[in-house]
N, C-alpha and C positions, 0 to 999 in steps of 0.2 A: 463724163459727157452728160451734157442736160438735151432728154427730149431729142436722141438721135433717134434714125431709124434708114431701114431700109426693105426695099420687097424684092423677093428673088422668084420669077415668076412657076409656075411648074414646068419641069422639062428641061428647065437651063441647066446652066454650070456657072457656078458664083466661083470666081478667081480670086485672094489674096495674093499679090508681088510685092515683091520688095526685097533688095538686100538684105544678107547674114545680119541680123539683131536689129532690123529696123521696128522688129513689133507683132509680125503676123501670127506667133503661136500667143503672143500676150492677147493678142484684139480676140482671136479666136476663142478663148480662155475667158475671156469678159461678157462674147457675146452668149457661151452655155452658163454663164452666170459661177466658172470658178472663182471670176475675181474682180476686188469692186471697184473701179477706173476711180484713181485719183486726179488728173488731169489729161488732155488729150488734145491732139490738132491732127486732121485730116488734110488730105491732098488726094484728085483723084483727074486720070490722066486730059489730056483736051477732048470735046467729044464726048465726053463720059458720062 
């Protein structure tokens, strides 16, 4: 990913869903900096 981001504000609850192997322990793993995203596409629900 180039240049993603996101803010979770205090207080809240940040949610990852998704289906069995769709990705959420990988993105989570990228986001503490275990691992270095070689390409990537997001999607996130309507309203969101």
């Amino acid at each position: 990913m180039i240049d993603a981001s996101f803010t979770v504000e205090a207080g809240r609850i940040f949610v990852v869903m998704g289906l069995s192997g769709s990705g959420k322990s990988t993105l989570l793993r990228m986001l503490n900096g275990l691992l270095e995203p070689r390409s990537a596409t997001s999607a996130s629900a309507a309203g969101t």
